[in-house]
C-alpha positions as CSV (number, residue, x, y, z in Angstrom):
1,X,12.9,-29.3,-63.6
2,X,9.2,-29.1,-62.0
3,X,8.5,-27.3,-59.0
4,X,7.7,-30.3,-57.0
5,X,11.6,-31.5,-57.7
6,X,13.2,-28.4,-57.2
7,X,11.4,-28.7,-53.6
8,X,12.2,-32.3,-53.1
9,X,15.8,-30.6,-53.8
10,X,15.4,-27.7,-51.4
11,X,13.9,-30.0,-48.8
12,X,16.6,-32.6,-49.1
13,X,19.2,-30.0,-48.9
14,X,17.5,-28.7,-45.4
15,X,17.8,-32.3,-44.0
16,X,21.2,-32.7,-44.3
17,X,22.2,-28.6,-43.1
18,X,20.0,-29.7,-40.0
19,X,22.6,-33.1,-39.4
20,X,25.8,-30.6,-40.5
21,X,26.3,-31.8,-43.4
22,X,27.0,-30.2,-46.9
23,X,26.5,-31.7,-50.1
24,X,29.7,-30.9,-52.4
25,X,31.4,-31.7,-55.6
26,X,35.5,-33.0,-55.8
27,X,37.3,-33.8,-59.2
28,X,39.3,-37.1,-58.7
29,X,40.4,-40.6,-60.1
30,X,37.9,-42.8,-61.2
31,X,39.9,-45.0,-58.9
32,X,39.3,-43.8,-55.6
33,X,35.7,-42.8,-55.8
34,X,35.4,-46.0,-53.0
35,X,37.8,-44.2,-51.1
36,X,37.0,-41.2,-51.3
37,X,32.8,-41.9,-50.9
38,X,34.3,-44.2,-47.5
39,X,36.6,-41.6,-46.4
40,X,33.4,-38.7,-46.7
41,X,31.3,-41.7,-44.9
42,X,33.7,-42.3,-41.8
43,X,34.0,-38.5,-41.3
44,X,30.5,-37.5,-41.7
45,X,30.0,-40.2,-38.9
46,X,31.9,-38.9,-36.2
47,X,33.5,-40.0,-33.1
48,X,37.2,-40.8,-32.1
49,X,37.8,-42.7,-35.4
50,X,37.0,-39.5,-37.3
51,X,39.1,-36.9,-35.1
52,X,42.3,-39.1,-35.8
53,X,41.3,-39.6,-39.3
54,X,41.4,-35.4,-39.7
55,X,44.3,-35.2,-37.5
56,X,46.8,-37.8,-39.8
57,X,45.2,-36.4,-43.1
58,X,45.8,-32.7,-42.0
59,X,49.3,-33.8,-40.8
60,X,50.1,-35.5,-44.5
61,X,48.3,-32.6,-45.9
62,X,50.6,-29.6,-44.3
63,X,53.5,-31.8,-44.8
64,X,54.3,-31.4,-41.0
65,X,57.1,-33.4,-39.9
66,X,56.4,-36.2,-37.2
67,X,56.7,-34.8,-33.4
68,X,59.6,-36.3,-31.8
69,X,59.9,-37.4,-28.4
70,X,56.0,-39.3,-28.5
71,X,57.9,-42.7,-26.9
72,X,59.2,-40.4,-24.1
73,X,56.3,-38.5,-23.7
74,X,54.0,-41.6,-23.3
75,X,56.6,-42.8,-21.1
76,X,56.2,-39.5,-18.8
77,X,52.4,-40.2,-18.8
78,X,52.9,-43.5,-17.2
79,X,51.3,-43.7,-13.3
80,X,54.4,-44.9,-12.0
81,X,56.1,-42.2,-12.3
82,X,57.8,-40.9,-9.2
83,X,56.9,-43.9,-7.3
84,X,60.9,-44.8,-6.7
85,X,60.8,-48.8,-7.8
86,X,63.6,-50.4,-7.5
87,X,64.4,-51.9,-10.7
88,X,68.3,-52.8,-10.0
89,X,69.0,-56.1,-11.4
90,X,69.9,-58.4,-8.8
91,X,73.3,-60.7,-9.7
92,X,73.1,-63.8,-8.5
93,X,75.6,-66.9,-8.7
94,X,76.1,-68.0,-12.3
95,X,74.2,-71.5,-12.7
96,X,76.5,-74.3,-14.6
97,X,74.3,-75.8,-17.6
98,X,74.2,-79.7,-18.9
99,X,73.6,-79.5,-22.3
């Protein structure tokens, strides 16, 4: 390799360390090489949609069971909690139907 590729390399290499990224090599099914190049993609990019991508693959990864109570707890996190509604069903007389 000349010297002007191997700087080209070096150079290149410097780019991506400045943006946080790292250049690596995985071993894997010809299959998912879209997946995997689209998985890499979508984390490299950031945001909200990466965070939750990280947080279900380390999940699956560990082999951590599911939390449970997440139905309750988003129930707890409502604002209306505390604020005493009434919610009692009111009976009323039954109404006679003509079918």
């Amino acid at each position: 390799m000349s010297s002007s590729q191997k700087r080209a390399i070096k150079n290149y290499r410097s780019r991506l360390e400045e943006r946080g990224l790292a250049r690596f090599e995985v071993l894997g099914l010809d299959g998912d090489r879209a997946l995997i190049r689209s998985l890499a993609r979508r984390l490299a990019e950031g945001g909200t949609d990466a965070a939750h991508i990280r947080n279900v693959l380390n999940q699956a990864i560990a082999g951590e069971p599911k939390k449970k109570g997440g139905v309750y707890a988003w129930l707890r996190s409502s604002p209306l909690v505390g604020a005493d509604l009434d919610l009692e069903r009111v009976h009323g007389e039954v109404r006679e139907i003509d079918l």
